[in-house]
N, C-alpha and C positions, 0 to 999 in steps of 0.2 A: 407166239409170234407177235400179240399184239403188245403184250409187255414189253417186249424188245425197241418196239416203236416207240413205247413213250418213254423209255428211258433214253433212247439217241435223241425226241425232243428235249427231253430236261438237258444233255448234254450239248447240242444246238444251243438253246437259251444261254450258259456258260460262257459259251468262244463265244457269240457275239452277240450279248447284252455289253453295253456302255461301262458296268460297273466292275471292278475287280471280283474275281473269285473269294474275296475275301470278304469283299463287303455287301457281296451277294447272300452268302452264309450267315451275315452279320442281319441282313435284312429278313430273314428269314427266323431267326431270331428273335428279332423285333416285334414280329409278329405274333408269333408264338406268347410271347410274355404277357403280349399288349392283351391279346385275347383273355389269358389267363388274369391279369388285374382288372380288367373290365369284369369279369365274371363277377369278382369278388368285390370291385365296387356297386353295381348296380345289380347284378342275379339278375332274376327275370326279367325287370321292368326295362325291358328294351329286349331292340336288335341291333346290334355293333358289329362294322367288320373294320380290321385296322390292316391297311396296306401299307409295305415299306419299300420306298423305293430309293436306293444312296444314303440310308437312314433319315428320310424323309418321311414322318407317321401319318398316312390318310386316314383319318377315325368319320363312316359311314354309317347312317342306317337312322334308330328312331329309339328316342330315353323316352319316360314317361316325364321328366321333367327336368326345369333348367339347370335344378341343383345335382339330377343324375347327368347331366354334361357336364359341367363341370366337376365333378367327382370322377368320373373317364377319364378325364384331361388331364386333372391332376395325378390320380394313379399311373398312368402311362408317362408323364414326364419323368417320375423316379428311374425306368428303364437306362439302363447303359449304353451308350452309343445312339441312341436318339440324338438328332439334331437340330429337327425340326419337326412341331407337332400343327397340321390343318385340322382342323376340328370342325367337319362338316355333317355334325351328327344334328338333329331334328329333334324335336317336340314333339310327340304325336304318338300315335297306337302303333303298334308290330306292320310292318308292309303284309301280305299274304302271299300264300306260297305263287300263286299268278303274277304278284306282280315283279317277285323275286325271280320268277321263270325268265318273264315277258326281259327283266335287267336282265339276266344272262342273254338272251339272246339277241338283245342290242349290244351287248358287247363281242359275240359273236361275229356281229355286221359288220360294227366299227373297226376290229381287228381286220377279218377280209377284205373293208373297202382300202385298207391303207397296202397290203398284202396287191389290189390289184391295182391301186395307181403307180406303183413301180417308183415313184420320186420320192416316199415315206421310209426311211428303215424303219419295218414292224417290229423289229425285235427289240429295240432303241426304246420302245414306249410303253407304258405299261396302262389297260385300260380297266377301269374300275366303274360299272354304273350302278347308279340308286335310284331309285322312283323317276327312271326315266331320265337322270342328269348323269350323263359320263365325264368322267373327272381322268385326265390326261397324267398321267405321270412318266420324267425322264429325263436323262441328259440329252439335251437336245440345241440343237443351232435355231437360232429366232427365228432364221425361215424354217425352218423344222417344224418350229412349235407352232410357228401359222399356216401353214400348207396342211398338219394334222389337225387341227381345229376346225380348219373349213370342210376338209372331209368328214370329220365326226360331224358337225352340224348339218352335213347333206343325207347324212344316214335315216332315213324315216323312223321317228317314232322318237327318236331324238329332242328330247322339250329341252336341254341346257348344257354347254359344254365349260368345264372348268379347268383350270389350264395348274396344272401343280407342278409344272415342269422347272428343274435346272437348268438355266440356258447358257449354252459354253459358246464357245467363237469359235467360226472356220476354222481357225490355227488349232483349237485346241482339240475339234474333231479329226483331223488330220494329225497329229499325233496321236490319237486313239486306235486309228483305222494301221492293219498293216501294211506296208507297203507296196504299192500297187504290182502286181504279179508276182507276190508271194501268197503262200498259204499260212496261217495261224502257226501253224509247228514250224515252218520253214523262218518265218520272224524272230522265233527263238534261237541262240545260239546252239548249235547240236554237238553233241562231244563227238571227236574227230575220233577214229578207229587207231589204234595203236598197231605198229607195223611189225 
């Protein structure tokens, strides 16, 4: 039963994330590879995590030095379908497993705080933190991206919000969104039953 659960989430995520089923897949991809060229650029000396959002590359965590960031950066740009690489990875020793806990559970927060101000689509956002800095990713309306920044910055434990968002225009969320008092499947055209 609990598999069941997280698979209608992955599928929840699908219908309403911002991004086409295509370039969700695409992103997911991205990831995967990025992970894999970082390995093989840098191997141990660090901790790297690469987020895609819209083909958007978030590169996170700790190199042991500037030339293993930029060796990351450049390994990951060869990937396909990247369109844009943030490169907010550090200098510095491995974080430890506490303070990688302590990120997860600020992101945790940050997710729920936006879940209960009810004016955030959670789904819309994708939330990424490292040593305490949560890094904002998504298609999102510019009052989007500033109504979700002030909530991540109200979240305690919160030291820096980074804002890596897409920013679209009312018009163009509103042709995102299906039309009001439809369902996802009813926006779609349904083949008529033959008589």
């Amino acid at each position: 039963q609990r598999l069941v659960g997280v698979a209608e989430l992955g599928r929840s995520w699908m219908v309403t994330d911002r991004g086409s089923s295509g370039t969700q897949v695409e992103d997911q991809s991205i990831e995967l590879k990025a992970m894999t060229r970082t390995r093989e650029a840098v191997g141990e000396r660090g901790h790297v995590s690469a987020t895609s959002y819209n083909r958007t590359l978030l590169l996170t965590g700790e190199v042991a030095a500037d030339t293993d960031k930029v060796a990351v950066e450049q390994a990951v740009a060869k990937i396909e379908g990247v369109r844009t690489i943030v490169n907010e990875l550090v200098v510095a020793g491995s974080s430890s497993l506490a303070a990688r806990s302590n990120d997860a559970i600020l992101t945790s927060k940050v997710k729920a705080s936006f879940i209960d101000a009810k004016d955030v689509f959670a789904n819309a956002i994708k939330v990424v933190t490292e040593r305490g800095t949560v890094y904002l990713m998504g298609r999102v309306t510019e009052r989007e991206a500033n109504r979700a920044s002030d909530i991540a910055r109200g979240v305690s434990g919160v030291q820096k919000v980074v804002r890596v968002f897409e920013v679209i225009t009312e018009a163009e969320l509103a042709d995102l969104q299906p039309k009001q008092g439809q369902t996802q499947s009813q926006a779609q055209p349904q083949p008529q039953p033959k008589p």
